[in-house]
C-alpha positions in Angstrom: 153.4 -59.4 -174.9 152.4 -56.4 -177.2 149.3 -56.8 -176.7 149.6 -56.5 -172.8 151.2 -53.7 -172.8 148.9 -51.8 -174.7 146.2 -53.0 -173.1 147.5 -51.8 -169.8 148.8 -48.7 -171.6 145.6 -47.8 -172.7 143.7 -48.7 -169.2 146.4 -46.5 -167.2 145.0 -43.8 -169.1 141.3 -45.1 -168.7 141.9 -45.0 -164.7 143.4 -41.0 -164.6 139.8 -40.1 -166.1 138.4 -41.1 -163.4 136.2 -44.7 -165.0 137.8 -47.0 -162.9 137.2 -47.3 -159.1 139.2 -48.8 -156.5 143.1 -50.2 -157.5 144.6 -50.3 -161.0 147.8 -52.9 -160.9 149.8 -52.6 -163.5 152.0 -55.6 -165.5 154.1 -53.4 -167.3 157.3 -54.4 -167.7 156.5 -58.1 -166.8 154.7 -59.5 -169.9 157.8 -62.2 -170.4 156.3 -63.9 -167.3 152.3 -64.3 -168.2 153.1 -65.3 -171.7 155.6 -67.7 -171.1 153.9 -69.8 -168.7 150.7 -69.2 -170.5 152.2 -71.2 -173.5 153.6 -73.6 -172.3 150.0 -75.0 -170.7 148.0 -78.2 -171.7 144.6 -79.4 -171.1 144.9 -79.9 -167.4 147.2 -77.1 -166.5 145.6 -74.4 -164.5 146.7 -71.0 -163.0 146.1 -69.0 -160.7 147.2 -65.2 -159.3 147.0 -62.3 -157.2 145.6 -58.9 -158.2 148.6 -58.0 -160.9 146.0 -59.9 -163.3 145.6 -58.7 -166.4 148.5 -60.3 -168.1 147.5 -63.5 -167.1 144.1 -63.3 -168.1 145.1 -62.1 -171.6 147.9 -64.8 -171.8 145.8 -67.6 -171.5 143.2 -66.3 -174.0 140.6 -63.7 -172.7 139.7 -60.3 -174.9 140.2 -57.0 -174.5 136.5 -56.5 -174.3 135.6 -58.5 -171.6 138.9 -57.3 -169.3 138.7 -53.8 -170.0 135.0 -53.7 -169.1 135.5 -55.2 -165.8 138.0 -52.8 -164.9 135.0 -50.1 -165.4 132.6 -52.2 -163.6 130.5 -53.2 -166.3 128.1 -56.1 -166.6 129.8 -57.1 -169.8 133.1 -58.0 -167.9 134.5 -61.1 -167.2 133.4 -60.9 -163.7 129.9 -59.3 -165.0 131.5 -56.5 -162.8 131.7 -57.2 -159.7 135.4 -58.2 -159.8 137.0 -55.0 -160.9 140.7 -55.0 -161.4 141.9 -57.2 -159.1 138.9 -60.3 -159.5 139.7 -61.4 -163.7 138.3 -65.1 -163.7 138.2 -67.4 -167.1 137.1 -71.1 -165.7 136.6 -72.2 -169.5 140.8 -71.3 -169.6 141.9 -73.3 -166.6 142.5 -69.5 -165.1 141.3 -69.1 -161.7 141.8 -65.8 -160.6 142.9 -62.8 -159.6 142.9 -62.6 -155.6 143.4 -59.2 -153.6 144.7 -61.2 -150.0 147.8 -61.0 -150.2 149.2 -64.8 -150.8 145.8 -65.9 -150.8 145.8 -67.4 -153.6 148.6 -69.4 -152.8 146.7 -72.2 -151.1 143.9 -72.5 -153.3 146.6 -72.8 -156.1 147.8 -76.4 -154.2 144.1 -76.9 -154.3 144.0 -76.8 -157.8 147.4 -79.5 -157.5 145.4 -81.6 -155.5 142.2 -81.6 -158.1 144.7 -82.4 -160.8 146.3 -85.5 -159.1 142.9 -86.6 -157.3 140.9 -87.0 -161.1 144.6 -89.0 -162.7 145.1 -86.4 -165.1 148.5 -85.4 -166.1 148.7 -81.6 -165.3 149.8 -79.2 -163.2 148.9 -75.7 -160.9 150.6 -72.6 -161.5 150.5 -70.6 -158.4 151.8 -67.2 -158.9 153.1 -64.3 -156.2 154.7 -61.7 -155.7 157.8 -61.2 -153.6 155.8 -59.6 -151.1 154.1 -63.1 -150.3 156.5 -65.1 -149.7 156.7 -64.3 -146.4 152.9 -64.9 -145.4 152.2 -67.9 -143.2 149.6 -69.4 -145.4 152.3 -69.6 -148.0 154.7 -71.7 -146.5 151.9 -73.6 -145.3 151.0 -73.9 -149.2 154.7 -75.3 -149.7 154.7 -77.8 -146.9 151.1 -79.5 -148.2 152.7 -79.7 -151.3 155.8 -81.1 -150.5 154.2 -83.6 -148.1 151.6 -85.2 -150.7 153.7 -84.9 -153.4 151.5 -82.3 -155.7 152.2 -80.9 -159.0 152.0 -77.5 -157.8 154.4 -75.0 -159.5 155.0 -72.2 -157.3 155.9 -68.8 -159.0 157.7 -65.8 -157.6 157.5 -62.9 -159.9 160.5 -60.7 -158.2 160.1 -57.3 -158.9 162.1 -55.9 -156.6 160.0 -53.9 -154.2 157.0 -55.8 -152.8 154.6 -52.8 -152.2 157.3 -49.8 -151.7 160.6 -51.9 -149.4 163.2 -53.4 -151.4 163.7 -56.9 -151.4 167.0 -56.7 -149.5 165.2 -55.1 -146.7 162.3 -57.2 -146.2 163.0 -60.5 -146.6 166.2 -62.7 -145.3 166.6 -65.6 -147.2 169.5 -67.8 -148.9 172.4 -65.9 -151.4 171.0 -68.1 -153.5 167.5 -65.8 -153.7 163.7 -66.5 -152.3 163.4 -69.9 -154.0 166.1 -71.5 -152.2 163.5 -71.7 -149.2 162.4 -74.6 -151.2 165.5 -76.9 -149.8 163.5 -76.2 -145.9 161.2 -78.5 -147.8 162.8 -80.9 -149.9 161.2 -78.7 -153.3 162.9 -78.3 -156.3 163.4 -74.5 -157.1 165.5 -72.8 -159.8 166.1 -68.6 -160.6 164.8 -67.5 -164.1 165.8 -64.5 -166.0 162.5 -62.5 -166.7 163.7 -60.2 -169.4 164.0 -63.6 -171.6 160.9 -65.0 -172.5 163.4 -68.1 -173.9 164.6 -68.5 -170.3 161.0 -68.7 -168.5 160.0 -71.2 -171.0 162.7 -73.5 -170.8 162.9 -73.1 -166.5 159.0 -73.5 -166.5 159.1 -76.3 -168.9 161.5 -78.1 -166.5 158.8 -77.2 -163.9 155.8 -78.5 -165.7 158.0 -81.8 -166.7 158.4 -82.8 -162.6 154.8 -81.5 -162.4 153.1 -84.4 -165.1 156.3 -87.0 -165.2 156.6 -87.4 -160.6 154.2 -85.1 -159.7 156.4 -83.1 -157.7 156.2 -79.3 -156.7 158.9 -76.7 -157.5 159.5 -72.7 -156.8 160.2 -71.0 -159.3 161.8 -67.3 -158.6 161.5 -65.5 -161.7 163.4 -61.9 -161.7 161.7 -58.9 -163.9 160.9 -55.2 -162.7 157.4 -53.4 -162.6 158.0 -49.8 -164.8 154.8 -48.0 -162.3 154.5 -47.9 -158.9 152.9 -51.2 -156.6 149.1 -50.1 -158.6 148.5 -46.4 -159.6 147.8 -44.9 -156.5 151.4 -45.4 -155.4 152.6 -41.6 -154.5 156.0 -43.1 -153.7 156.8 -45.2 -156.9 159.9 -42.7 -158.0 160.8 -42.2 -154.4 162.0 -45.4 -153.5 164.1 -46.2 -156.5 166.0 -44.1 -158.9 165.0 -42.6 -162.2 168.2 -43.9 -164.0 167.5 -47.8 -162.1 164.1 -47.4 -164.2 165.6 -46.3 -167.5 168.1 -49.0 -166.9 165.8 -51.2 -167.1 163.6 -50.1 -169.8 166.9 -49.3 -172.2 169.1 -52.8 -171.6 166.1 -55.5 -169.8 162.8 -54.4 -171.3 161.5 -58.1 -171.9 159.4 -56.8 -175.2 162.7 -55.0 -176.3 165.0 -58.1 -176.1 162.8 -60.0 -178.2 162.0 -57.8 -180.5 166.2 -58.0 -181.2 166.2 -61.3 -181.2 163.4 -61.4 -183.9 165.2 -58.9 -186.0 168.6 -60.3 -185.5 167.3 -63.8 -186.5 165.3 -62.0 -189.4 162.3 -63.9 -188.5 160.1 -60.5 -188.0 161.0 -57.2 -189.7 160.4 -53.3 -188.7 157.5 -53.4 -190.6 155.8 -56.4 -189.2 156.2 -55.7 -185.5 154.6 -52.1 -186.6 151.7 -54.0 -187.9 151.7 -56.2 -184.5 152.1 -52.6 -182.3 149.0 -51.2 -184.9 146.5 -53.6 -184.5 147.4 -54.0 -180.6 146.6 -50.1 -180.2 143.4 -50.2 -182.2 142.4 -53.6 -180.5 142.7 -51.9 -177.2 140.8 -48.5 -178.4 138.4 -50.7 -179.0 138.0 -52.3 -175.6 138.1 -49.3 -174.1 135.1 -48.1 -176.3 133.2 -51.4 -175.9 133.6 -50.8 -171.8 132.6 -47.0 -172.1 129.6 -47.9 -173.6 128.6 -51.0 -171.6 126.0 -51.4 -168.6 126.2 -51.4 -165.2 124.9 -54.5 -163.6 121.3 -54.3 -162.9 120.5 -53.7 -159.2 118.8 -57.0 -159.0 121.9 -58.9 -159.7 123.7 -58.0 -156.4 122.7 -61.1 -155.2 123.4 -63.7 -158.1 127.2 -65.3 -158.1 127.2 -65.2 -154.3 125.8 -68.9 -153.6 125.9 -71.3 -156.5 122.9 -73.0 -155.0 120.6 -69.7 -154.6 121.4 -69.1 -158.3 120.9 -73.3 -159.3 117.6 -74.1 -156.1 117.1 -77.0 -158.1 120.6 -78.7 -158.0 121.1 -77.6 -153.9 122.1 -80.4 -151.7 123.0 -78.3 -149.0 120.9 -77.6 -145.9 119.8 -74.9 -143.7 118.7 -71.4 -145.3 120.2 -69.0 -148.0 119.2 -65.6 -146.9 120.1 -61.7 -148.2 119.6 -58.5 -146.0 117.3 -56.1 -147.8 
């Protein structure tokens, strides 16, 4: 969790000199999430998200190096560039993504459920979203397909309270019971999670993953936390539409790095001077990313057409017909 925070940290600052193009989307204040779910995965339990990314793709295992550089655009990232912030991809981690339409990734995620039931292997799909998705057609489609055949898709709302800029309670009617309840419309099991408590997402996602292998049975998960920055950097608005002190709130009493970091120190299992040492090396680590991008390539003009078609970049595998073509 440290580590994901620095990381983003250091990148925030990366973006306001001007190296990064496009959208910057930050996971501050929702490391809990990423990390728990990221540890509680086996061999054949995959994830997938939208464009909040980078937590997820350092949870399950990626470097600094290689996520820092693709937020620059550099041939050295993890999408060799061409993915930027939003696009983080780590097939060889059963990670899948980073997608920018908005619940779009919500249906490939039961894909990915499907695959897992299809080969007999005892595993799952996390599909995560924000609370702004849950509302798109193409989810609810996601939920009914998954329902219906009985896939071990895991279906995961991280709530943090404001969708782009409208609060929650203004954009989306749904059960007193919260935006999981939907679930009952379709015969889904679906529980609330505390975010701050990286204890709590384990043990609810555990449950989760546990129907997922045992019955092979989908469940939505609604897991509660709050985003520090605005929707991605370029939000004007992110103090305007909720309160300074609601922000300090949250960073002095729910801060999900802060409530472990107790917990470690109350337990005496960590001290002061360890967790500096764990804060040190997650500074310098990220430094060093952020030099490593700085100094990496560009992609190479010529490459503008490889990753586009697996067959144009593998002719000799193709079993497809007709003709791959490029525009000059």
């Amino acid at each position: 969790m440290v580590r994901i925070r620095r990381f983003e940290e250091r990148s925030l600052r990366v973006y306001q000199q001007g190296k990064i193009g496009g959208f910057l989307h930050l996971y501050i204040g929702q490391e809990s999430i990423a990390v728990g779910c990221a540890s509680l995965m086996g061999d054949h339990d995959h994830m997938i998200t939208a464009y909040r990314n980078h937590g997820h793709g350092l949870a399950v295992g990626m470097n600094m190096n290689e996520c820092m550089a693709e937020l620059l655009g550099k041939a050295t990232g993890c999408s060799k560039g061409k993915g930027g912030s939003m696009h983080y991809f780590a097939p060889d981690k059963n990670y899948w993504g980073g997608h920018g339409i908005v619940g779009g990734q919500i249906p490939l995620g039961v894909g990915l459920a499907y695959g897992v039931k299809y080969k007999g292997n005892i595993g799952s799909a996390m599909a995560f979203m924000g609370d702004g998705a849950i509302n798109q057609g193409a989810v609810h489609e996601a939920y009914n397909i998954a329902a219906l055949w009985d896939l071990p898709a895991i279906f995961i709302i991280e709530n943090n309270g404001y969708s782009m800029g409208t609060s929650q309670e203004r954009s989306s009617s749904h059960p007193k019971e919260g935006l999981a309840a939907r679930a009952e419309g379709y015969n889904m099991a679906w529980e609330n999670i505390n975010g701050e408590s990286i204890f709590a997402i384990r043990d609810g996602v555990g449950r989760a993953i546990k129907r997922a292998h045992e019955e092979s049975k989908p469940t939505i998960l609604e897991i509660h936390t709050y985003r520090y920055q605005g929707h991605s950097v370029a939000d004007a608005n992110a103090k305007k539409y909720r309160t300074k002190e609601e922000i300090d709130d949250y960073r002095k009493n729910h801060d999900p790095l802060n409530v472990y970091r107790l917990y470690l120190l109350d337990s005496k299992i960590m001290s002061e001077d360890e967790m500096k040492v764990i804060d040190s090396e997650a500074k310098q680590e990220a430094e060093v990313a952020a030099q490593f991008a700085d100094e990496s390539p560009f992609p190479p003009v010529e490459s503008i057409t490889e990753d586009v078609y697996w067959e144009a970049d593998n002719p000799d595998k193709r079993t497809s017909e007709g003709r791959l073509f490029f525009n000059d």
